[in-house]
N, C-alpha and C positions, 0 to 999 in steps of 0.2 A: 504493500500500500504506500509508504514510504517514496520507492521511488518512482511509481507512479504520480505522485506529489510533483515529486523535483521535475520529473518529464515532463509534467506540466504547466508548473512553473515556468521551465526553458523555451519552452513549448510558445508561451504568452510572450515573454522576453524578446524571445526573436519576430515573433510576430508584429510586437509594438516596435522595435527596431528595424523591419524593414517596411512600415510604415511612417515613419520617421518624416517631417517636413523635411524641402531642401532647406539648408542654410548656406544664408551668403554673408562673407568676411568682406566689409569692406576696408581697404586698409587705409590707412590716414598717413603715409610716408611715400604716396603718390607711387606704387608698387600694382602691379595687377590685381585682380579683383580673385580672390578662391572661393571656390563651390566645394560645398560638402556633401554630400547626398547619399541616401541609400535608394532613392528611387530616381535613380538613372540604367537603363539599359546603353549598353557600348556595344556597336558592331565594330568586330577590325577587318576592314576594307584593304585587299594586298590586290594588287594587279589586275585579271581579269575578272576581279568580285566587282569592281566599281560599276560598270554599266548597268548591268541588270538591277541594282539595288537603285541607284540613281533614278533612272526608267520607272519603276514601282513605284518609289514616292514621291517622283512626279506626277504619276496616273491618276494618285488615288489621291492628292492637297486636295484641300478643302476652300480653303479660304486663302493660302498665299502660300508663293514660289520667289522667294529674294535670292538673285547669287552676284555675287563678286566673280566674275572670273579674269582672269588674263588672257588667256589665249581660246577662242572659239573658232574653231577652222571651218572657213566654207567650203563646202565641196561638190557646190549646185544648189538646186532651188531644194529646199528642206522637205516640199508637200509631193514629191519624185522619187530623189535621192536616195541610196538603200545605207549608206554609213550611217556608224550607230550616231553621230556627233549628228547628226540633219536629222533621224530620229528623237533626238533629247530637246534640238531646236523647235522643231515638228510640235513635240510633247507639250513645250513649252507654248506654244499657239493653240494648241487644243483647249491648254489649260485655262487661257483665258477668256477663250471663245465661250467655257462653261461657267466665266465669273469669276474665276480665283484671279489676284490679286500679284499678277504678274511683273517684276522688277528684274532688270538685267544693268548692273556697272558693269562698263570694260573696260580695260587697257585700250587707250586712241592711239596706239602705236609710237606717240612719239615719246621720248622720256628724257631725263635731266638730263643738258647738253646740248638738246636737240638733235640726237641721234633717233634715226627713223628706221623702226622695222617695216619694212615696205610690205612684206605679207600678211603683219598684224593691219597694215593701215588699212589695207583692200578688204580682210576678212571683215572687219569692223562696220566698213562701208557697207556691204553685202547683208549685214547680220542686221543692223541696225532698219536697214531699209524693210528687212522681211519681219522683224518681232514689229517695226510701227503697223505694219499692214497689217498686223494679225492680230491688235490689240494689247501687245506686251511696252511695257513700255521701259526707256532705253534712259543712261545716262554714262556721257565717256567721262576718263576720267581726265586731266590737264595736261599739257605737252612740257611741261616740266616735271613732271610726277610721274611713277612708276607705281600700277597698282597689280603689284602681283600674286594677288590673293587666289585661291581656289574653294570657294564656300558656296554653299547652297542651306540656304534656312526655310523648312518648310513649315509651314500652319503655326509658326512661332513655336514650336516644340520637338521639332525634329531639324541637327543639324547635320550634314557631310562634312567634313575641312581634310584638307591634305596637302599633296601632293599633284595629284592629277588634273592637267588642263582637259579644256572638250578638246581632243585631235584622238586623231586613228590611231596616232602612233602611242599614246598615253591611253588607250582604248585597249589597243591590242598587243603590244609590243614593249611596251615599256616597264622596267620593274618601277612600281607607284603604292604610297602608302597613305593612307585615309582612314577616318572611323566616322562612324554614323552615332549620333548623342541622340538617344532621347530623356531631352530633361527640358521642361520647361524653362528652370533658372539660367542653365546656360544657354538657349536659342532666346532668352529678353536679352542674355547682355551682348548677344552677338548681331539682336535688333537692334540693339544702340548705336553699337558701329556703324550697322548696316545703312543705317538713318543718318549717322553723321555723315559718312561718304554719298550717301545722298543728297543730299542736304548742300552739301560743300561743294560736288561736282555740280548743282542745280541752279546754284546760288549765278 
């Protein structure tokens, strides 16, 4: 009977433990922000896991699709095209076609210096032309800036961040490392960002 008790006990313990609010530290020595959490789910996203996960929860957002990326490679009209990067773009037009809440920052190719990736500038061009047509909407980033980010924040609770740009070759080919966060606490503070570099490139 006894340790029927105690099993019981541990039993409740952990259950109240992994129901746990998240907690956020903010720190006051201007140092990044830490999350605590016992209800977070982590995917680790290595090489060719990215697409397919990507592709899903973009299918299924509800309400909003925010990413920062750097590099989105064209490689024809997205609503054709059989690459998986024109399928994500594709997705992304679908998504907003059914209401969600569609945002794309990119790298405008030129960066501090004024040094110009000429394939970034044309992919941009391209990209930009096809999400305004289809309801997503676009913001570059400055031609003195570099925005090299690879993030996608979905329904404010679900984040991607890595490694991996949209190209074939970061698709199929490349070793790439990523995880998928679902946590509420950290997809608001990566809404912040998201919002500043909007906000900034808008301005």
């Amino acid at each position: 009977m006894r340790a029927i008790f105690t099993v019981a006990v541990l039993l409740s313990f952990v259950a109240g433990f992994m129901s746990a609010e998240t907690l956020i530290y903010h720190n006051s020595n201007n140092e990044p922000n830490v999350i605590v959490s016992n209800n977070t789910k982590i995917m680790v996203i290595n090489d060719r896991d990215y697409y397919p996960v990507a592709q899903s929860k973009i299918d299924n957002a509800k309400k909003s699709i925010h990413i920062v990326m750097f590099e989105i490679v064209w490689y024809g009209n997205p609503d054709t095209d059989h690459h998986d990067v024109s399928k994500l773009g594709h997705a992304l037009a679908v998504a907003a076609k059914r209401g969600v809440d569609v945002k794309v920052i990119m790298e405008n190719g030129w960066t501090y210096g004024g040094f110009e990736y000429k394939n970034l500038v044309d992919y941009v061009k391209n990209w930009s032309a096809y999400f305004k047509a289809h309801g997503v909407k676009v913001e570059l980033d400055w031609s003195n800036q570099t925005t090299h980010d690879k993030l996608v924040i979905i329904d404010n609770s679900i984040v991607i961040v890595g490694s991996t740009n949209w190209s074939q070759s970061a698709l199929k080919y490349n070793h790439e490392a990523d995880a998928l966060i679902e946590n509420k606490a950290v997809a608001e503070e990566y809404e912040k960002y998201f919002d500043h570099l909007w906000n900034l490139y808008g301005s």
